[in-house]
N, C-alpha and C positions, 0 to 999 in steps of 0.2 A: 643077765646082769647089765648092769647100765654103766658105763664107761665114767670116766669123769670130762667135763666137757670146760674149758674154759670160755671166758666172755669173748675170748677174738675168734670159737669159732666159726661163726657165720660171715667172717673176712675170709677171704684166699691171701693168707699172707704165707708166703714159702718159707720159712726156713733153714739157711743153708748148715749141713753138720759143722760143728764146733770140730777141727782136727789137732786143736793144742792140748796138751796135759795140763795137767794143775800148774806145773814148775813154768812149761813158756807161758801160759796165761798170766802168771805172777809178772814174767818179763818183761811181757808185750806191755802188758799194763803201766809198769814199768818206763817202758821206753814212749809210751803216748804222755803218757803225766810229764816227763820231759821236753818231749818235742812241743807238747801243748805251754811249757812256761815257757823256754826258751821262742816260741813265735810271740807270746805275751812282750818278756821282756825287749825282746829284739825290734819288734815294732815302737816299743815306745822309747828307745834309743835312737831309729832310726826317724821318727817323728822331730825326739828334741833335736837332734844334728842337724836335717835339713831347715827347721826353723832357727836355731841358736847361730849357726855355722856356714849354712849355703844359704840361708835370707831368703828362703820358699816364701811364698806368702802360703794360706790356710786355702786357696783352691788347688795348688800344686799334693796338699799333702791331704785331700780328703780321701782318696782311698784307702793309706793307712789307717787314717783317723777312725773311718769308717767299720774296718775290720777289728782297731785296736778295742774300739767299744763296744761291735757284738760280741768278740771273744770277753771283753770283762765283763758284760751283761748277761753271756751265757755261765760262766763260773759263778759269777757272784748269785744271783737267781739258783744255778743247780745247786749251792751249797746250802742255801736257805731253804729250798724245799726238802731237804735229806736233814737239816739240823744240823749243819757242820758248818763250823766258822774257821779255826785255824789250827796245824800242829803246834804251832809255840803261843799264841797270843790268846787270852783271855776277850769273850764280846764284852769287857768293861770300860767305863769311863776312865781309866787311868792309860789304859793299852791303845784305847781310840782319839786319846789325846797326844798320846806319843807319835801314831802314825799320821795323825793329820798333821804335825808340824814338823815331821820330815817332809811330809807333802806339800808345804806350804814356806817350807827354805827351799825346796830346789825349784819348786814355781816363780818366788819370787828370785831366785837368783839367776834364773833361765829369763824372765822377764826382764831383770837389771839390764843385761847381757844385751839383749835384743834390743833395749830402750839404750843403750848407751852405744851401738853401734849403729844407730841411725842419727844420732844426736850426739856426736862426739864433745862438744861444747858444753852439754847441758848435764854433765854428772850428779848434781845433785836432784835435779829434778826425774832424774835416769833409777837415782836409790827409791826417790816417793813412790814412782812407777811400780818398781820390787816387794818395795813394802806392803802398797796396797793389794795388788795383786798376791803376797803374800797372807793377808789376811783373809782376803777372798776364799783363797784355797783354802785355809785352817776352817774359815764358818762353813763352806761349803762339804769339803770332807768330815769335819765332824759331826756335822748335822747329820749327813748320808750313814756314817757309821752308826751313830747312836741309834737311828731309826731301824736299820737293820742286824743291829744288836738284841730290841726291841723286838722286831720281828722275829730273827732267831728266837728269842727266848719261847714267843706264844707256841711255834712251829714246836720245837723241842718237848713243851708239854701234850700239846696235841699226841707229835709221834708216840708220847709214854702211856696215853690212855689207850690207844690202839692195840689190841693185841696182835701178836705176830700172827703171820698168816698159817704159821704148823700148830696153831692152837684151836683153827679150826677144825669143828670134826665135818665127817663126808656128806655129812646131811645139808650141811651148813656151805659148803667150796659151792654144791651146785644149785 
């Protein structure tokens, strides 16, 4: 009889046994989905503080900067190749309008901020600063959603034509 053989193996990839149950895998999983937001959110607190608050300039904070956007490049990407967008928020135009102008009051209110503690004198021209930069962030972010709203959507038909892989019979796996 002939084994069933997958495509990895002619790699020497090892292996190591799995020693959690169902319940700590749920856990573990669990606790990295956490530690994975919370490094998310925390970096990018820690980005606006040093800029907003200790007056970094952007070569002081490229490290975070660095890490804050392969960690959101690696989520954002992993979710669109699975077809998953969000537990609450719909990929539509009314949910990606919502999020990019929360993204684009506290850009420009972070940019007020900065523009008006270099320029004490100049408050109104410190608001234009906010403003514009708040619009920035609105065309920017919601162009980036819409496009990978879009994307989701083609990814998610694709997944549906595919059939699952126990639907293959044994003839077919090798």
């Amino acid at each position: 009889m002939r084994k069933n053989k997958s495509s990895l193996d002619g790699m020497k990839i090892k292996k190591n046994k799995n020693n959690l149950d169902e319940r700590q895998e749920q856990a573990l999983l669990r606790i990295e989905h956490n530690g994975c937001w919370l490094a998310f959110w925390g970096l990018l607190a820690v980005i606006a503080l040093q800029s907003v608050i200790l007056n970094f300039d952007t070569r002081s904070l490229a490290g975070e900067y660095l890490v804050f956007m392969i960690l959101a490049l690696y989520i954002s990407v992993g979710c669109l190749r699975q077809g998953i967008w969000d537990r609450r928020l719909k990929p539509d135009t009314s949910s990606n309008a919502a999020v990019s102008l929360t993204a684009a009051f506290i850009a420009g209110i972070l940019n007020f901020i900065c523009t008006a503690k270099r320029f004490p004198d100049k408050i109104p021209a410190s608001l234009a600063v906010g403003f514009v930069y708040a619009a920035i962030a609105f065309t920017v972010c919601f162009a980036a959603l819409q496009l990978a709203a879009n994307l989701l959507k083609k990814r998610q038909a694709s997944l549906e034509k595919e059939p699952p892989e126990s639907e293959f019979s044994e003839d077919e796996k090798s």
